[in-house]
Biopython code that builds the backbone (N, CA, C, O; Angstrom):
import numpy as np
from Bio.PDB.StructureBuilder import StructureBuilder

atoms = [
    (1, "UNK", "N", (40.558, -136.654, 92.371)),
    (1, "UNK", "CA", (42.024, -136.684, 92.333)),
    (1, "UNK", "C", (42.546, -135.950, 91.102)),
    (1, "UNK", "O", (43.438, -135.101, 91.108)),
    (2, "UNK", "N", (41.688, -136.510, 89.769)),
    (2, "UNK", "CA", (42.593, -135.279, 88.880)),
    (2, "UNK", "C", (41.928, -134.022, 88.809)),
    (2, "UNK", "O", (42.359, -133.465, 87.799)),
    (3, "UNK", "N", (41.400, -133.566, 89.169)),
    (3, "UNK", "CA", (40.953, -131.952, 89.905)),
    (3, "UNK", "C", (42.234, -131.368, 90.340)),
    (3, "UNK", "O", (42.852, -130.455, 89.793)),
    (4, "UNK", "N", (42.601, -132.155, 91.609)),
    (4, "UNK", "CA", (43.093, -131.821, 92.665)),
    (4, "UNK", "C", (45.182, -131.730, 91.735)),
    (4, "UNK", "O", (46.146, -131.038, 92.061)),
    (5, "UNK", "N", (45.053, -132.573, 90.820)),
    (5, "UNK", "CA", (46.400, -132.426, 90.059)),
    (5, "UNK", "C", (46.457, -131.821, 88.735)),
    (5, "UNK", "O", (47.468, -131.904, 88.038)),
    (6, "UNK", "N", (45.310, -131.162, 88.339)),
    (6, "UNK", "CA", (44.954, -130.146, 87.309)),
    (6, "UNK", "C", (45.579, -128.740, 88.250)),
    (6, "UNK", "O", (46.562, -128.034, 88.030)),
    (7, "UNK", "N", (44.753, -128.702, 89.146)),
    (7, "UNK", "CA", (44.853, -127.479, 89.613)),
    (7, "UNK", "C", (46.252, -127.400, 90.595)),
    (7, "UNK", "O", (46.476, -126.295, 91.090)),
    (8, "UNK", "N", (46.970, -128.234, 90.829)),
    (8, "UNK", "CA", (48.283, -128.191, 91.202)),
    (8, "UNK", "C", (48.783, -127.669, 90.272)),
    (8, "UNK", "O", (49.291, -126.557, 90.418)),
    (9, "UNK", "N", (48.789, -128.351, 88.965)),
    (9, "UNK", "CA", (49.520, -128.144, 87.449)),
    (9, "UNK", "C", (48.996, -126.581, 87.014)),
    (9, "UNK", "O", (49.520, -126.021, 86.052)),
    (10, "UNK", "N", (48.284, -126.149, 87.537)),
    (10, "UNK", "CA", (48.069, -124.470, 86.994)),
    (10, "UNK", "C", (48.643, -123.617, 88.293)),
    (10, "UNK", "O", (48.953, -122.433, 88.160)),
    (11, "UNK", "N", (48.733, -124.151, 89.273)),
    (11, "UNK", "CA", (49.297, -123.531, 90.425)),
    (11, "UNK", "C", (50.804, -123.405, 90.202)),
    (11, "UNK", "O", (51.374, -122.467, 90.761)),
    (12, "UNK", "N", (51.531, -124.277, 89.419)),
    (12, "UNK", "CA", (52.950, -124.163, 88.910)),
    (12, "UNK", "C", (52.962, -123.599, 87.992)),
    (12, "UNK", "O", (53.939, -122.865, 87.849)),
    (13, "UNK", "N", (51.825, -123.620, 86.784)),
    (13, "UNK", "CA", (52.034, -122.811, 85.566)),
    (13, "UNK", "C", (51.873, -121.407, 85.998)),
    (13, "UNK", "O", (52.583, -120.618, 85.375)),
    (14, "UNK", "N", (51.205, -120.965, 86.803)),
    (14, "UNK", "CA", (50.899, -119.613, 87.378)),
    (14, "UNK", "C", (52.342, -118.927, 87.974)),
    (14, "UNK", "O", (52.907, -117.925, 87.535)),
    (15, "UNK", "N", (52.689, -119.656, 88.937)),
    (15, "UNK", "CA", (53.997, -119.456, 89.579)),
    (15, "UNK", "C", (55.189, -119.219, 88.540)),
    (15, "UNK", "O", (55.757, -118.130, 88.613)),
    (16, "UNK", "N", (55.575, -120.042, 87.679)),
    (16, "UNK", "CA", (56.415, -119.754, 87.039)),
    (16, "UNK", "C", (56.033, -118.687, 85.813)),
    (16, "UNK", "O", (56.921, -117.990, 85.321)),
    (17, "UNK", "N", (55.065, -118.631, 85.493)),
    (17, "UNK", "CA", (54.616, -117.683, 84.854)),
    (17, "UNK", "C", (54.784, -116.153, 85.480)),
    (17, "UNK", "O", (55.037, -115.055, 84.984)),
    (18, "UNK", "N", (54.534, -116.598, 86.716)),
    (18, "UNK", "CA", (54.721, -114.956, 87.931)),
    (18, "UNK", "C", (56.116, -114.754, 87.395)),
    (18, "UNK", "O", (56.319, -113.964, 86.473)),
    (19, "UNK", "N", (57.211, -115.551, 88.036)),
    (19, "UNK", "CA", (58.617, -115.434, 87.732)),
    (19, "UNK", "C", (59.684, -115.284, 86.255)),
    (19, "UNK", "O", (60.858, -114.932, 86.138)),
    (20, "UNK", "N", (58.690, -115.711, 85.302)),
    (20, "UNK", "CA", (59.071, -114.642, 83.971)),
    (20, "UNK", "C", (57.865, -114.306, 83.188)),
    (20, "UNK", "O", (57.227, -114.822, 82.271)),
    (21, "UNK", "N", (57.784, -112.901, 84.139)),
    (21, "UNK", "CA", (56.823, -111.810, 83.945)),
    (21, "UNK", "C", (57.371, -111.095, 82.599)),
    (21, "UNK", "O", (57.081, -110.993, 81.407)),
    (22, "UNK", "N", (58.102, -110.770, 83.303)),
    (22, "UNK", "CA", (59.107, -109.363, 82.524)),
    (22, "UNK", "C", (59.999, -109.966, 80.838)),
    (22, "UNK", "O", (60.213, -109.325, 79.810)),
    (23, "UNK", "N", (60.261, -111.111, 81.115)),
    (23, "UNK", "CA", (60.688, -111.786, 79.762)),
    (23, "UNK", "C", (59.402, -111.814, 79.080)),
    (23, "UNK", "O", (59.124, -111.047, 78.158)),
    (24, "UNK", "N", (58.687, -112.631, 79.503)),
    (24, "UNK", "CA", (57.405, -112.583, 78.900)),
    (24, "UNK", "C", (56.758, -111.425, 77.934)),
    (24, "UNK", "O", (56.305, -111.405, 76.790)),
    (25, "UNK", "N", (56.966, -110.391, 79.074)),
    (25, "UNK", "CA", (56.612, -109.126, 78.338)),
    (25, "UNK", "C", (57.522, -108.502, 77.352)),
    (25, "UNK", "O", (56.995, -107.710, 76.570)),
    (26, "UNK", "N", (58.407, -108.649, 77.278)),
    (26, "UNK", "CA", (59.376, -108.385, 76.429)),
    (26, "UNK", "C", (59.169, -109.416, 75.486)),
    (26, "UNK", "O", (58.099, -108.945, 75.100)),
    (27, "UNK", "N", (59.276, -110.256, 74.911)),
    (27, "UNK", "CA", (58.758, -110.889, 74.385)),
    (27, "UNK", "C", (57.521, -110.786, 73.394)),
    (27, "UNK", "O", (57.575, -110.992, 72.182)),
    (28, "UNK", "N", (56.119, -110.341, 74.307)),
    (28, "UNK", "CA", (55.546, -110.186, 73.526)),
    (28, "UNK", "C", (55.501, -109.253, 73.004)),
    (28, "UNK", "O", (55.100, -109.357, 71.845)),
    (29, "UNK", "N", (55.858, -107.838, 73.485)),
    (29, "UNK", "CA", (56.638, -106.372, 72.266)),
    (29, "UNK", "C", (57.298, -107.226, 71.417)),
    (29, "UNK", "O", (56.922, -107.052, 70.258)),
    (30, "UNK", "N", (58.249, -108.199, 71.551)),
    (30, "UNK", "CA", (59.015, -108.300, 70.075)),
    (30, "UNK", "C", (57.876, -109.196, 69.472)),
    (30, "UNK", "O", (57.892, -109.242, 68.242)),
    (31, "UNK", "N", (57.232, -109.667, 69.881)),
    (31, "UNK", "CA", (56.092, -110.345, 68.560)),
    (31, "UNK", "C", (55.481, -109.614, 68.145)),
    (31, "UNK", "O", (55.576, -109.499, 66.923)),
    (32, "UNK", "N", (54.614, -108.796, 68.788)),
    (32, "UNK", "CA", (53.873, -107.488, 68.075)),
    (32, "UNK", "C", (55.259, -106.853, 67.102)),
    (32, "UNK", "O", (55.388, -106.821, 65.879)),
    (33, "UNK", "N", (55.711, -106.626, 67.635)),
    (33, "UNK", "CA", (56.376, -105.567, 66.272)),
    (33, "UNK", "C", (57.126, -106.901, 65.341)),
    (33, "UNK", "O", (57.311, -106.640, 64.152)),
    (34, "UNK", "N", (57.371, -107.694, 65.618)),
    (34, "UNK", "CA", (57.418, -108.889, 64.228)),
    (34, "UNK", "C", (56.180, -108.903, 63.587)),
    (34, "UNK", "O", (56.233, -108.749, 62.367)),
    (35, "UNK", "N", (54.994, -109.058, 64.130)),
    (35, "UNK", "CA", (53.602, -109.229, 63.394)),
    (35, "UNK", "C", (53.212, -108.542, 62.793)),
    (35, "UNK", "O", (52.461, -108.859, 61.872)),
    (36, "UNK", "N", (53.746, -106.586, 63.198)),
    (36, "UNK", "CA", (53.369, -105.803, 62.587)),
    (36, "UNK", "C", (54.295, -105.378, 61.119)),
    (36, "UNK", "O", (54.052, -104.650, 60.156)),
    (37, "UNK", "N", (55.392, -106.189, 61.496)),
    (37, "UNK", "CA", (56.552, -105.634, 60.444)),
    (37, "UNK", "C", (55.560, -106.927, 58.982)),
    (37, "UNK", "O", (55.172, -106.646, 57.848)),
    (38, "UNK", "N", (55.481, -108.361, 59.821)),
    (38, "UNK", "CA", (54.825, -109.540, 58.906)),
    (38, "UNK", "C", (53.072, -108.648, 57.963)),
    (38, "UNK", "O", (52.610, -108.939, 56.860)),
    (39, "UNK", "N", (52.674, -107.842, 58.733)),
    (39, "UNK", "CA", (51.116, -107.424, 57.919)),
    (39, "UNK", "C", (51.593, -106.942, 57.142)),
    (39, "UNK", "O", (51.506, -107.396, 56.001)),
    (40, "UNK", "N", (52.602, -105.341, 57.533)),
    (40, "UNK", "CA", (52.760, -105.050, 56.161)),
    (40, "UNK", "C", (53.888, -104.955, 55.138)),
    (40, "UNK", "O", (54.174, -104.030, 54.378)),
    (41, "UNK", "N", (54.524, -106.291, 55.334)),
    (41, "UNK", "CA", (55.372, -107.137, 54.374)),
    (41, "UNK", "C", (54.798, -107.973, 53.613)),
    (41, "UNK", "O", (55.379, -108.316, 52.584)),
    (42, "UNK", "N", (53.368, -108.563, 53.971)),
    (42, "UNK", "CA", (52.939, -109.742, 53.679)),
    (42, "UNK", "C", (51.130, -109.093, 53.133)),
    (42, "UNK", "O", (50.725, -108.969, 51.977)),
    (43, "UNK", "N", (50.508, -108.843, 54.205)),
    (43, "UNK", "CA", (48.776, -108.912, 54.199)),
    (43, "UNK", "C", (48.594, -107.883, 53.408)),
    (43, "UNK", "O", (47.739, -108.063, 52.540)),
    (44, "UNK", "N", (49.585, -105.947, 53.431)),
    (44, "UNK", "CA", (49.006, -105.416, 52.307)),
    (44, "UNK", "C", (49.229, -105.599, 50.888)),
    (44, "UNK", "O", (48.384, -105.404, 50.014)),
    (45, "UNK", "N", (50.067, -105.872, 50.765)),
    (45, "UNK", "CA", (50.511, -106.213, 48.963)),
    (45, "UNK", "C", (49.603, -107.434, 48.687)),
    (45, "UNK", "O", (49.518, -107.740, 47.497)),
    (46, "UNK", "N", (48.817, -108.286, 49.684)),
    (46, "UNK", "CA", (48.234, -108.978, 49.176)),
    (46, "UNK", "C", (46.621, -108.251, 48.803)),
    (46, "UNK", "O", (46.017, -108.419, 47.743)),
    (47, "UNK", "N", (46.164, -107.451, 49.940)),
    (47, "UNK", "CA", (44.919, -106.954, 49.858)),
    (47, "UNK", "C", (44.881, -105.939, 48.926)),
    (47, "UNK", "O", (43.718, -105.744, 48.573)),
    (48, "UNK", "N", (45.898, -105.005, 48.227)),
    (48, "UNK", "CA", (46.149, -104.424, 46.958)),
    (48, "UNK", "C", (46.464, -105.305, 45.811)),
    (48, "UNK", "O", (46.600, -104.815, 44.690)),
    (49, "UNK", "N", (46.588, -106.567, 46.020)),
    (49, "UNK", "CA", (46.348, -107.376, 44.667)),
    (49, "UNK", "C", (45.409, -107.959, 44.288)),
    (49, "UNK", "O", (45.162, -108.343, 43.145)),
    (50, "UNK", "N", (44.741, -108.084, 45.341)),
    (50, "UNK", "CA", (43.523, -108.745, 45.309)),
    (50, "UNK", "C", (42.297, -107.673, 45.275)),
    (50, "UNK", "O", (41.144, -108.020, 45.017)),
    (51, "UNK", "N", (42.666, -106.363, 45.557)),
    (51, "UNK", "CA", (41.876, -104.705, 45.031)),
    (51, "UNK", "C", (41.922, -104.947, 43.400)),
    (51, "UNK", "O", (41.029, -104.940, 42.553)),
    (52, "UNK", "N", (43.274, -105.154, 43.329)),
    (52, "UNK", "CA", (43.147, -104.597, 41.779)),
    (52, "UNK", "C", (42.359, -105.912, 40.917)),
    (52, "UNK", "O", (42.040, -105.635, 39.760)),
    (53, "UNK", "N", (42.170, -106.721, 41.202)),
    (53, "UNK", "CA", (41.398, -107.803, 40.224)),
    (53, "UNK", "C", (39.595, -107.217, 40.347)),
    (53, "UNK", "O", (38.710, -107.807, 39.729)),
]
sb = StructureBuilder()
sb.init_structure("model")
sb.init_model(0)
sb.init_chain("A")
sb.init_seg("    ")
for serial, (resi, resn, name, xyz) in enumerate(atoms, 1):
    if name == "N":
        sb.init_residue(resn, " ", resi, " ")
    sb.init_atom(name, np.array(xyz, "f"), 0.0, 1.0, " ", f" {name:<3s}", serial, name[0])
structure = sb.get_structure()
């Protein structure tokens, strides 16, 4: 029985997942380019401070 309502519960997560595809994807372009703006705002000034020691 919980098989059978696991895999219901991914059969809806799937479905609605089908139906915001396109947000989704949009979405994750704006995280990539947040993440990429966050490395090098954040990770190189750290890995050049931590060069120079």
């Amino acid at each position: 029985m919980k098989r059978v309502i696991l895999s219901m519960k991914n059969q809806i997560t799937y479905i609605s997942l089908d139906k915001q595809q396109q947000q989704q994807q949009w979405n994750q372009g704006n995280f990539n380019t947040w993440n990429s703006n966050l490395v090098r705002a954040v990770v190189q000034p750290a890995v050049r401070a931590l060069k120079k020691d």
